[in-house]
Biotite code that builds the C-alpha atoms (Angstrom):
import biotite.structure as struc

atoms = struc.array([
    struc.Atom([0.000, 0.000, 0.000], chain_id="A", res_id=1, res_name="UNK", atom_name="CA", element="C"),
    struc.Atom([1.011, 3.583, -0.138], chain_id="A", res_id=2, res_name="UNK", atom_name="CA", element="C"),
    struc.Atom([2.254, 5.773, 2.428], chain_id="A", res_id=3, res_name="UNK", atom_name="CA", element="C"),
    struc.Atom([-1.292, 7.155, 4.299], chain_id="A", res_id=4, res_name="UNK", atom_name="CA", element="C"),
    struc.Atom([-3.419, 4.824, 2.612], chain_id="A", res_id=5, res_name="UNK", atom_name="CA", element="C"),
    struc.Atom([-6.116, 3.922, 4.511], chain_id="A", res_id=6, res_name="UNK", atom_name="CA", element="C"),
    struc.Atom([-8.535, 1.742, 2.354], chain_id="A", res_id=7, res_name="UNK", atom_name="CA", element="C"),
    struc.Atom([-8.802, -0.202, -0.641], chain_id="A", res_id=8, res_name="UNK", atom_name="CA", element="C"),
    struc.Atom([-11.379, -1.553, -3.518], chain_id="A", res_id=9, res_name="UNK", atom_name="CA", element="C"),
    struc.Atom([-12.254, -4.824, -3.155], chain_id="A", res_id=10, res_name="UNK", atom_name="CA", element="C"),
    struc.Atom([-14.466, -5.664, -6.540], chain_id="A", res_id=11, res_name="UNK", atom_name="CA", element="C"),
    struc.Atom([-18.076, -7.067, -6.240], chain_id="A", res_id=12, res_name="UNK", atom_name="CA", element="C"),
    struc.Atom([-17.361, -9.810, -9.052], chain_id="A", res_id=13, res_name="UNK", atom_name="CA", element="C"),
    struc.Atom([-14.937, -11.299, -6.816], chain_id="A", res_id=14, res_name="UNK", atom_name="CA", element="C"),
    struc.Atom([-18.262, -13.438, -5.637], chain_id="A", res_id=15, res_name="UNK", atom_name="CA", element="C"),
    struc.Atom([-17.663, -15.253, -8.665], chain_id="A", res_id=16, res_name="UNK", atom_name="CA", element="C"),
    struc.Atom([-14.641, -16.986, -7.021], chain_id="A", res_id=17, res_name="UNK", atom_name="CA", element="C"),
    struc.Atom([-15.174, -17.248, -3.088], chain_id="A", res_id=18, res_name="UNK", atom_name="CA", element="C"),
    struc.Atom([-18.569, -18.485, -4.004], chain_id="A", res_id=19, res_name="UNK", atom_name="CA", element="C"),
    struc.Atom([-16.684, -21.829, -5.255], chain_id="A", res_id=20, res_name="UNK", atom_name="CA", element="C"),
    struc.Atom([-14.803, -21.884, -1.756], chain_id="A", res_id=21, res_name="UNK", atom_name="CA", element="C"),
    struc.Atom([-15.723, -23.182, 1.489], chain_id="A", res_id=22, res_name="UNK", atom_name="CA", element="C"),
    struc.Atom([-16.438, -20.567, 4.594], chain_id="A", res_id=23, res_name="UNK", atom_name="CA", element="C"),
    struc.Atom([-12.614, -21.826, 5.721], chain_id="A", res_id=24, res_name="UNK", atom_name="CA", element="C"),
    struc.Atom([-11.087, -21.102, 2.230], chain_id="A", res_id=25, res_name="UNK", atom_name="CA", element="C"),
    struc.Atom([-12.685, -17.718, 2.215], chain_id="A", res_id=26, res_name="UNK", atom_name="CA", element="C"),
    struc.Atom([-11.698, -16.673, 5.522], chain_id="A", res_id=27, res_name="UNK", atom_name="CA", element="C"),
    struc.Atom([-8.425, -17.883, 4.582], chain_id="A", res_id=28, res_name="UNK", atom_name="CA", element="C"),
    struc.Atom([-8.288, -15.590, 1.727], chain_id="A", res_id=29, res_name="UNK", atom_name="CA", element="C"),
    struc.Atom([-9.569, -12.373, 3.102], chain_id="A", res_id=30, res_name="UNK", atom_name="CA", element="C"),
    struc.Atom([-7.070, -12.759, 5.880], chain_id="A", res_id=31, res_name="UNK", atom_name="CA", element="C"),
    struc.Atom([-4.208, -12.964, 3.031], chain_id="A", res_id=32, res_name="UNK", atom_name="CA", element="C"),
    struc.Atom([-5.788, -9.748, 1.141], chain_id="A", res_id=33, res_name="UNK", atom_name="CA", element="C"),
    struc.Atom([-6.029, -7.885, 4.583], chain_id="A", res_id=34, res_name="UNK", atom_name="CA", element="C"),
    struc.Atom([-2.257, -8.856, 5.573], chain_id="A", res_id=35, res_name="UNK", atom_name="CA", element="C"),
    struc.Atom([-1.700, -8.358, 1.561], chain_id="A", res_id=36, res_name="UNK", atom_name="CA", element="C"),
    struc.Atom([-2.264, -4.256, 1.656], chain_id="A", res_id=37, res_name="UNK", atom_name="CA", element="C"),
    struc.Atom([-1.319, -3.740, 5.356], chain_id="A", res_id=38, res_name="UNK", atom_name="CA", element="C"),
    struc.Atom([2.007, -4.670, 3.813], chain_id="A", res_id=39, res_name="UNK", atom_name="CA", element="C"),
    struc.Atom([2.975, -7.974, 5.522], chain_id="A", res_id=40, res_name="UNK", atom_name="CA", element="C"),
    struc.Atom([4.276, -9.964, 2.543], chain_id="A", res_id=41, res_name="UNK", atom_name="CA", element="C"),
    struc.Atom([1.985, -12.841, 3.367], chain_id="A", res_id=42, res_name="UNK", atom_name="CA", element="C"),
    struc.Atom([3.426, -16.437, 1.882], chain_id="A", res_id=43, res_name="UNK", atom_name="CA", element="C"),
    struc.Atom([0.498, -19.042, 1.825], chain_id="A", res_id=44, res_name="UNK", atom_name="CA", element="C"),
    struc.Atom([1.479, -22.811, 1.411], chain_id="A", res_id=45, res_name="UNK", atom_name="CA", element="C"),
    struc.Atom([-2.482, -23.274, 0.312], chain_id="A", res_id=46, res_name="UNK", atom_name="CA", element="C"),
    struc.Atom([-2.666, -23.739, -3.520], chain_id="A", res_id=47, res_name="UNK", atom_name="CA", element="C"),
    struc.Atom([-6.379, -22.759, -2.916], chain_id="A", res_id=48, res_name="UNK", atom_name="CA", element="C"),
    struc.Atom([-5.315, -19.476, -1.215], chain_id="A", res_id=49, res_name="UNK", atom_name="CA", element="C"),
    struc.Atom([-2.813, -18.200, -3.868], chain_id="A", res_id=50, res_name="UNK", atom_name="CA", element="C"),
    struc.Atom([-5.256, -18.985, -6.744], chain_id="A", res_id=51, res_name="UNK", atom_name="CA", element="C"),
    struc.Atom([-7.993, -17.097, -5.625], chain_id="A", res_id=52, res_name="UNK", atom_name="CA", element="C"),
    struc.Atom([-5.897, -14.140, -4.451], chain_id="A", res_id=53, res_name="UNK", atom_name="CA", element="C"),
    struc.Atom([-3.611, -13.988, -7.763], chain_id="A", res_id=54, res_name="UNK", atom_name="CA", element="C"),
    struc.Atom([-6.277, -12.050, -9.368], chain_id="A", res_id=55, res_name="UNK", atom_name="CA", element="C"),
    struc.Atom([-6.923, -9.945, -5.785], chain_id="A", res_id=56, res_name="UNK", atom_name="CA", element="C"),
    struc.Atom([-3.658, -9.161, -6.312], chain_id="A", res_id=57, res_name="UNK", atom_name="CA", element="C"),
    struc.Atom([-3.056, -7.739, -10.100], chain_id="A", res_id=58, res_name="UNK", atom_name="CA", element="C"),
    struc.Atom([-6.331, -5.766, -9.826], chain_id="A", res_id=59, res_name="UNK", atom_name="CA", element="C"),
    struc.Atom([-4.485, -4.619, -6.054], chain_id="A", res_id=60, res_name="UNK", atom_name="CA", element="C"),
    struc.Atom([-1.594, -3.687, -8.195], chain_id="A", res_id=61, res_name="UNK", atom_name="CA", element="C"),
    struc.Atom([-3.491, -1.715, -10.810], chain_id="A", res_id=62, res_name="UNK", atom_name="CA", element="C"),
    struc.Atom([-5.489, 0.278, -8.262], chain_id="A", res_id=63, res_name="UNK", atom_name="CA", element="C"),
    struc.Atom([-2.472, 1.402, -6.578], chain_id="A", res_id=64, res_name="UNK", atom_name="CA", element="C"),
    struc.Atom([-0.507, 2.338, -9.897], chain_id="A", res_id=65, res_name="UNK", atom_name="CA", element="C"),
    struc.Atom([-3.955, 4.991, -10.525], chain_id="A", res_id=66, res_name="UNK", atom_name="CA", element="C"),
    struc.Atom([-3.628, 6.357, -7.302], chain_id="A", res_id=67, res_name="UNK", atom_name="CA", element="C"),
    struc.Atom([-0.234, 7.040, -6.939], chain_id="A", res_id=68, res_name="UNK", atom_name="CA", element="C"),
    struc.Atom([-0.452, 8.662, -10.678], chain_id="A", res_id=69, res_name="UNK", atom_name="CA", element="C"),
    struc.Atom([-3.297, 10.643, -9.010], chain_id="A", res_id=70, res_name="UNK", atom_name="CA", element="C"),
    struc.Atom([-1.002, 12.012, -6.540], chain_id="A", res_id=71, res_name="UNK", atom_name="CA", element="C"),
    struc.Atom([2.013, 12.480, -8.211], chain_id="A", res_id=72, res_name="UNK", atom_name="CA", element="C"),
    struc.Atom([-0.589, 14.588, -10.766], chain_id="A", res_id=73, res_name="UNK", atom_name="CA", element="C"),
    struc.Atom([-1.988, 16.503, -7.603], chain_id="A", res_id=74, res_name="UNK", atom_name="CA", element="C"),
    struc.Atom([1.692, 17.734, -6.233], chain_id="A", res_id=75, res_name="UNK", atom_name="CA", element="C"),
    struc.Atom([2.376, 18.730, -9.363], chain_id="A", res_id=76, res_name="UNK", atom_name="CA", element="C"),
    struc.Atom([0.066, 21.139, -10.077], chain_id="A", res_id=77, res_name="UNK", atom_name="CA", element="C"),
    struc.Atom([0.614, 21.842, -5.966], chain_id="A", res_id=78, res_name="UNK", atom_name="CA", element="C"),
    struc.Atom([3.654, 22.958, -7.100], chain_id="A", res_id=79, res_name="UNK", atom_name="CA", element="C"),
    struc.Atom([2.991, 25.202, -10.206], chain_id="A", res_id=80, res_name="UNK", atom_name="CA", element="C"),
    struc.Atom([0.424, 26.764, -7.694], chain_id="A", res_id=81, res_name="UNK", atom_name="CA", element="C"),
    struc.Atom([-2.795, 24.520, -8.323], chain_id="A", res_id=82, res_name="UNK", atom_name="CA", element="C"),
    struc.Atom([-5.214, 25.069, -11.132], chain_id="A", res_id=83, res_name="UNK", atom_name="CA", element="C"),
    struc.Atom([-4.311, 27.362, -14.042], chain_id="A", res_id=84, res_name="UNK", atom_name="CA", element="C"),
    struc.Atom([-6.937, 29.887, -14.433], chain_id="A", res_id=85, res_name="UNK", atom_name="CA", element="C"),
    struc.Atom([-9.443, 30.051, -17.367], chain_id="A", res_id=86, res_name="UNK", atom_name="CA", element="C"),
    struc.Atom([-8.734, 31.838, -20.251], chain_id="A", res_id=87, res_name="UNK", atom_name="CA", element="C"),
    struc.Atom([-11.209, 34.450, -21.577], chain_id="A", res_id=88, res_name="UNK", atom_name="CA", element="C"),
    struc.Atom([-13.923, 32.890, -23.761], chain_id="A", res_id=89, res_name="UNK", atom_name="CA", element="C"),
    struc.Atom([-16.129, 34.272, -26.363], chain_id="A", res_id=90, res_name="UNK", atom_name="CA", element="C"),
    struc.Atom([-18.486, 35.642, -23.077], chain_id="A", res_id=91, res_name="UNK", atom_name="CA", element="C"),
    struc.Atom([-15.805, 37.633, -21.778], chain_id="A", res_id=92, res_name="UNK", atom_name="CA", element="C"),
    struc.Atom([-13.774, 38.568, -24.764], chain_id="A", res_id=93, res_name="UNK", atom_name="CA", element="C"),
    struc.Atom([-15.584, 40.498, -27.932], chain_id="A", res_id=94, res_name="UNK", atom_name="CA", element="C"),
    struc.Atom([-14.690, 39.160, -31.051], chain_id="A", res_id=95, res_name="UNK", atom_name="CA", element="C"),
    struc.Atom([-11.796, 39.960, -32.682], chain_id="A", res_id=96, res_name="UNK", atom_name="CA", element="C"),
    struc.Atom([-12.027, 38.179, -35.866], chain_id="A", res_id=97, res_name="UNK", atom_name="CA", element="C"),
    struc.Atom([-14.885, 36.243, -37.228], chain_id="A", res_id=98, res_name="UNK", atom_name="CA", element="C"),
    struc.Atom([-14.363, 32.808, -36.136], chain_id="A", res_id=99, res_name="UNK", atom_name="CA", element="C"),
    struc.Atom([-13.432, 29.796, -38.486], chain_id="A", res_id=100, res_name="UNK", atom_name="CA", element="C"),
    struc.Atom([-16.539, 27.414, -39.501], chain_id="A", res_id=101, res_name="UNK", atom_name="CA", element="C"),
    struc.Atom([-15.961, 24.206, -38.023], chain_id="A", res_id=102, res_name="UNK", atom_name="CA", element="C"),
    struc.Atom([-15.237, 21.197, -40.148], chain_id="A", res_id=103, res_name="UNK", atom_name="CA", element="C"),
    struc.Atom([-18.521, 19.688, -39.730], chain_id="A", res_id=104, res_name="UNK", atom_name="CA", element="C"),
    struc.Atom([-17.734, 16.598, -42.105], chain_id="A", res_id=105, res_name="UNK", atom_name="CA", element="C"),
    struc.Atom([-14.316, 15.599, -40.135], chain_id="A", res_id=106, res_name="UNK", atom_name="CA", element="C"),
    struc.Atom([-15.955, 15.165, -36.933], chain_id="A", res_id=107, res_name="UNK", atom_name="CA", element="C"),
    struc.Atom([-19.200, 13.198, -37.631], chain_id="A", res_id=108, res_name="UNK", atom_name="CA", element="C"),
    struc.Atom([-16.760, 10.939, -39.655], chain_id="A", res_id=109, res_name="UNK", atom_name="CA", element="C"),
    struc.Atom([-14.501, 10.404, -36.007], chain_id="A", res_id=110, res_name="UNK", atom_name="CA", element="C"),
    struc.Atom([-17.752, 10.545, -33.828], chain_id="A", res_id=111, res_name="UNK", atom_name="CA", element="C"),
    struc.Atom([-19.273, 7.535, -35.829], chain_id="A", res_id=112, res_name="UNK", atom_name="CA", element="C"),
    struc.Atom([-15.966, 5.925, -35.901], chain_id="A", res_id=113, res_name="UNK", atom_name="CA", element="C"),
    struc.Atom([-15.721, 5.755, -32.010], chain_id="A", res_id=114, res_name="UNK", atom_name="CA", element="C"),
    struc.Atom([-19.389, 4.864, -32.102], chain_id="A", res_id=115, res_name="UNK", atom_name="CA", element="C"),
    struc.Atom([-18.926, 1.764, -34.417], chain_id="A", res_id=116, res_name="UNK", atom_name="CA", element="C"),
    struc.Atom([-15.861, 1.189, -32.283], chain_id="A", res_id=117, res_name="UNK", atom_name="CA", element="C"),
    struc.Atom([-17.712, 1.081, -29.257], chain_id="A", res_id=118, res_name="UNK", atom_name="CA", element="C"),
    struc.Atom([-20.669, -1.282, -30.310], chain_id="A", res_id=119, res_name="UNK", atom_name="CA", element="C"),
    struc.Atom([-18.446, -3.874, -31.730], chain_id="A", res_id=120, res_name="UNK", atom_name="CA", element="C"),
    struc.Atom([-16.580, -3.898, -28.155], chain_id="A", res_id=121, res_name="UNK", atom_name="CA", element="C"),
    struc.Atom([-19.979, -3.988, -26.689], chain_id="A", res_id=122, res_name="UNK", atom_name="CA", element="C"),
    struc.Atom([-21.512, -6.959, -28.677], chain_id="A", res_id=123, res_name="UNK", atom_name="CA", element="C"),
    struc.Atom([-18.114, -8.768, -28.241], chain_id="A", res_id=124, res_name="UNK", atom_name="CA", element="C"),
    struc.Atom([-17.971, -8.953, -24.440], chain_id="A", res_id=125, res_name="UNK", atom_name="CA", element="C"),
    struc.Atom([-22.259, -9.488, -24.404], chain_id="A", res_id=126, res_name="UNK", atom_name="CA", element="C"),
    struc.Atom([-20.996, -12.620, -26.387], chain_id="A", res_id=127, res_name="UNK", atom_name="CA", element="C"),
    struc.Atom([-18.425, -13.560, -24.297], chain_id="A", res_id=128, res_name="UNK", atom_name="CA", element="C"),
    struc.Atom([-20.743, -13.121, -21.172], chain_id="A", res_id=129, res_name="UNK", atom_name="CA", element="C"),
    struc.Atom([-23.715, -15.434, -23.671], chain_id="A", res_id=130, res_name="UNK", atom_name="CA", element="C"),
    struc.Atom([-20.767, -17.758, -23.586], chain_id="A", res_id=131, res_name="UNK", atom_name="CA", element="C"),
    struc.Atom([-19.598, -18.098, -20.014], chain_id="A", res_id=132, res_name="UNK", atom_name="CA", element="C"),
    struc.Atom([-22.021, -20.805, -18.497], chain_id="A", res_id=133, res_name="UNK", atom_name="CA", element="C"),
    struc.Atom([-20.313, -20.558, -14.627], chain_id="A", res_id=134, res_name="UNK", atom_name="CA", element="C"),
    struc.Atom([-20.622, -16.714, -14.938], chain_id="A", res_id=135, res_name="UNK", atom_name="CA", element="C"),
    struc.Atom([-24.244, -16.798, -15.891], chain_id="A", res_id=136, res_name="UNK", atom_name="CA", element="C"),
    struc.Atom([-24.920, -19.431, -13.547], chain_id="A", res_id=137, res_name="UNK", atom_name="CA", element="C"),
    struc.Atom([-23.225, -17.230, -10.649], chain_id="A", res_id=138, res_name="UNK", atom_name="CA", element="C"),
    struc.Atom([-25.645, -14.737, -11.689], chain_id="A", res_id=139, res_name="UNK", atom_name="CA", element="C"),
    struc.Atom([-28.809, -16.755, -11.730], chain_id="A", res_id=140, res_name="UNK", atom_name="CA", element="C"),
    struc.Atom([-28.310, -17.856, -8.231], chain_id="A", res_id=141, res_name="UNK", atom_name="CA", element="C"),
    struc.Atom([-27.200, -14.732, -6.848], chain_id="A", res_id=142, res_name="UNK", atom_name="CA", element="C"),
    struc.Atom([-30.266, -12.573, -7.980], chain_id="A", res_id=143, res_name="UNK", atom_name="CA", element="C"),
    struc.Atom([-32.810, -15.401, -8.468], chain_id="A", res_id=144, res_name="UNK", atom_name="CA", element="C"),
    struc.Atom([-33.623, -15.265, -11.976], chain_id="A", res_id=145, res_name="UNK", atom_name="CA", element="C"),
    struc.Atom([-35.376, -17.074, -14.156], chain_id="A", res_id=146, res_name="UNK", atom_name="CA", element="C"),
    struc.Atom([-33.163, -19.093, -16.493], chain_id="A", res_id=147, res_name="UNK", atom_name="CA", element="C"),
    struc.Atom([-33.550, -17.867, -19.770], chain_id="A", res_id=148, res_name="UNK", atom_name="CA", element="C"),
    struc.Atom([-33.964, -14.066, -19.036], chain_id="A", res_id=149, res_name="UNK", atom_name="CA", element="C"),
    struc.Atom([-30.362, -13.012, -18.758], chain_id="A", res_id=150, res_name="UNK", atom_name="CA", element="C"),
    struc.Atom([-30.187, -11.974, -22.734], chain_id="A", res_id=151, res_name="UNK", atom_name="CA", element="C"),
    struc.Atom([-33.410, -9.549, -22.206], chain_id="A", res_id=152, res_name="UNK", atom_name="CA", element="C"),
    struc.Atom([-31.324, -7.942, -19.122], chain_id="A", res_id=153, res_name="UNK", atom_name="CA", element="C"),
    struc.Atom([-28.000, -7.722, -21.603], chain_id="A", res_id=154, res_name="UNK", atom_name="CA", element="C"),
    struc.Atom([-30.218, -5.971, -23.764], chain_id="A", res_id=155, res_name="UNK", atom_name="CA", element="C"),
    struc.Atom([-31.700, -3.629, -21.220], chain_id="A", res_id=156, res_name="UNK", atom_name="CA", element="C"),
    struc.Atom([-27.838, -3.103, -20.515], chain_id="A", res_id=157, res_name="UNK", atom_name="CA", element="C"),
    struc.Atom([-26.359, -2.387, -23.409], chain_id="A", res_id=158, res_name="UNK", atom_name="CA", element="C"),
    struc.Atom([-29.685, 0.210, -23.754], chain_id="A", res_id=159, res_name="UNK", atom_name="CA", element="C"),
    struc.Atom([-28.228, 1.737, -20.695], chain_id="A", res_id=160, res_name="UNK", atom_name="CA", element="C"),
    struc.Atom([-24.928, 2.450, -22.134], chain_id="A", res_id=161, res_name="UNK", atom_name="CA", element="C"),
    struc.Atom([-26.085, 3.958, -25.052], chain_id="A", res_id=162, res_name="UNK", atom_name="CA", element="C"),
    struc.Atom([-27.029, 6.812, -22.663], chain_id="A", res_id=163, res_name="UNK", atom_name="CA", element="C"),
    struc.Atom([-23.654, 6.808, -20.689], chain_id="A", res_id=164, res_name="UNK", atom_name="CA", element="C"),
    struc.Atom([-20.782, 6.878, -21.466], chain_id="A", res_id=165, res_name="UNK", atom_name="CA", element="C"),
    struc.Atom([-19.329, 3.616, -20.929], chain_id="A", res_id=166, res_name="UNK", atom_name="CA", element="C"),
    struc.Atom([-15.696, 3.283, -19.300], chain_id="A", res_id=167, res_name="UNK", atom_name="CA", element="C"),
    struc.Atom([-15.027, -0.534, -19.853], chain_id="A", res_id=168, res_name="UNK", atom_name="CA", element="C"),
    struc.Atom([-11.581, -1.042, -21.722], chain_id="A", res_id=169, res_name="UNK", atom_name="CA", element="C"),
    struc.Atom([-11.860, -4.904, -21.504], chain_id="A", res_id=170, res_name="UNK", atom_name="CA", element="C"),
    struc.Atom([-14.515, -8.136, -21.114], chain_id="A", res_id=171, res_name="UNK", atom_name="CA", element="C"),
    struc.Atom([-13.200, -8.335, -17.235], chain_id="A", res_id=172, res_name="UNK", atom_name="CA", element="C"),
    struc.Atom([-14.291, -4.497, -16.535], chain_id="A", res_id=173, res_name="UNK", atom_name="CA", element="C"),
    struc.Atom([-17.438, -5.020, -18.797], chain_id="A", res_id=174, res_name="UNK", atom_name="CA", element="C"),
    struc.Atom([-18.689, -7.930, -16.545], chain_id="A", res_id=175, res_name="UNK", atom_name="CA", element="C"),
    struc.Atom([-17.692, -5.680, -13.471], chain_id="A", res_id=176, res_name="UNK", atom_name="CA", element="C"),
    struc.Atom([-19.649, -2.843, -14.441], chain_id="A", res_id=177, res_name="UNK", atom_name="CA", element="C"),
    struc.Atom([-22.717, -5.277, -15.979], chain_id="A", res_id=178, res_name="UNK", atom_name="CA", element="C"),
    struc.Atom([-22.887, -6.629, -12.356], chain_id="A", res_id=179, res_name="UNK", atom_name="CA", element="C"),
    struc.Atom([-23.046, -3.476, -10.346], chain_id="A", res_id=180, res_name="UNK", atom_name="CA", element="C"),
    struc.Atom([-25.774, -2.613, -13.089], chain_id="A", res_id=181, res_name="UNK", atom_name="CA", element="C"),
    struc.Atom([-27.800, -5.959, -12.170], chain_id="A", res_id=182, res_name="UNK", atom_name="CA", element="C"),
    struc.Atom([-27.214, -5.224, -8.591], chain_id="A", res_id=183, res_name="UNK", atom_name="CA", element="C"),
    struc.Atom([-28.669, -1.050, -8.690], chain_id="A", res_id=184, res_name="UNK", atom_name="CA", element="C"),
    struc.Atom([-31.433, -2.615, -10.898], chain_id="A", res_id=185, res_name="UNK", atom_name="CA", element="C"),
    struc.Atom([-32.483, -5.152, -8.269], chain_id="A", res_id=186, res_name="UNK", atom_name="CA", element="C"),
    struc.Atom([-32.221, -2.757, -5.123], chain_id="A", res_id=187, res_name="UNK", atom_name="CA", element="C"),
    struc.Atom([-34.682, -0.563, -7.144], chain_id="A", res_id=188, res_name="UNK", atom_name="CA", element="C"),
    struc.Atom([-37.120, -3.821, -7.574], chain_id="A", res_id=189, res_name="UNK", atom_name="CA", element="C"),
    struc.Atom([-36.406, -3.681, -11.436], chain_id="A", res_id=190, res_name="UNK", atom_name="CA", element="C"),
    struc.Atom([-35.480, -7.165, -12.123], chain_id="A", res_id=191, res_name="UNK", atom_name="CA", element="C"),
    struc.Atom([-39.013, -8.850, -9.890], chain_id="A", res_id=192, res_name="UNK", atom_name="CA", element="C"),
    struc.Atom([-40.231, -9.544, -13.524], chain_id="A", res_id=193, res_name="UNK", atom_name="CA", element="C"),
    struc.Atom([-36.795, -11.572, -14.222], chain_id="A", res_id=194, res_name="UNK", atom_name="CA", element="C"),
    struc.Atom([-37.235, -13.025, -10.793], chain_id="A", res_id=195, res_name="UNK", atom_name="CA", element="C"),
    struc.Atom([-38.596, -16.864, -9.470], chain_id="A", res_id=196, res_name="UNK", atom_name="CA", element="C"),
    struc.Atom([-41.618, -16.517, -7.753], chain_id="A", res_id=197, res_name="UNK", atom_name="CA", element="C"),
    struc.Atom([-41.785, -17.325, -4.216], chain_id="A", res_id=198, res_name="UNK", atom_name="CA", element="C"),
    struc.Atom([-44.101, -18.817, -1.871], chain_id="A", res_id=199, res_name="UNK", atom_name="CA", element="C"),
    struc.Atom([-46.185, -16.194, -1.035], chain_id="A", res_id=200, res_name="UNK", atom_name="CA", element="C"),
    struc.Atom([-45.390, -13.671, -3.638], chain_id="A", res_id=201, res_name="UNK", atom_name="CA", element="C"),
    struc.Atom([-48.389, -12.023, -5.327], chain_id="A", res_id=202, res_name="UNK", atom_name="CA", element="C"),
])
């Protein structure tokens, strides 16, 4: 961990593995992650343990990489006295010349390009996930769903990032943010239609 670093993100689609361990083996790994970032060099003779925590680790390793960029960035711009200011805009500052016509055929050709771009990444990793039968059966059990309805929620999904702007650069992040998606949808009562009925239920 860094110097001062109090905390850490653990992801939510680390379910996906500890849900294959035992209570022990779980304990067992969230005592490694713990010792892990308090520094403590943890060595684990348990094949189980180091399996599950490799991938702990890397996404550990990332993380920390961003933030001490972060910082770095922050002192910095500490030291060339924080944020430049704002240069006059057309609101403050009366035109001088007439401006130049923007070139209108150059930038729907890029903005489509990044669009197309963006799909195709989009319907890859929804195939990937169509194609990943422990992943969709972590799913199913976690939220209750009806087997069958987990291509009408992709769909809803990849709705949802047409509005946003979507920050996934690979499947692994895609899946990440698809399940925190699932998981806001559900604690709003959206996905009762997906859902098994209970006993009880109206």
């Amino acid at each position: 961990m860094a110097e001062n670093k109090k905390s850490f993100v653990l992801y939510t689609d680390l379910i996906h593995t500890v849900q294959h361990l035992t209570d022990e083996q779980t304990g067992k790994l969230f005592k490694h992650i713990l010792s892990y970032v308090n520094d403590e060099n943890p060595i684990s003779d348990d094949v189980i343990t180091n399996l599950s925590f490799e991938p702990v680790k890397q996404a550990l390793k990332r993380d920390l990489k961003k933030y001490e960029s972060y910082i770095n960035k922050q002192k910095a711009n500490g030291k060339k006295g924080g944020r430049p200011k704002k240069e006059e805009t057309q609101k403050t500052q009366p035109f001088i010349s007439k401006p130049k016509k923007a070139d209108s055929v150059s930038v729907s050709v890029s903005v489509s390009d990044n669009v197309n771009v963006i799909n195709n990444n989009i319907d890859a990793w929804i195939k990937n996930i169509s194609n990943s039968p422990s992943y969709l059966e972590g799913i199913y059990m976690r939220l209750k769903l009806r087997k069958g309805t987990i291509s009408s929620l992709l769909k809803d999904f990849k709705a949802h990032l047409k509005m946003y702007e979507s920050d996934s650069t690979n499947v692994s992040e895609f899946k990440r943010h698809f399940s925190n998606w699932l998981n806001n949808e559900n604690s709003k009562g959206r996905l009762a239609k997906y859902q098994k009925e209970t006993k009880g239920q109206l």
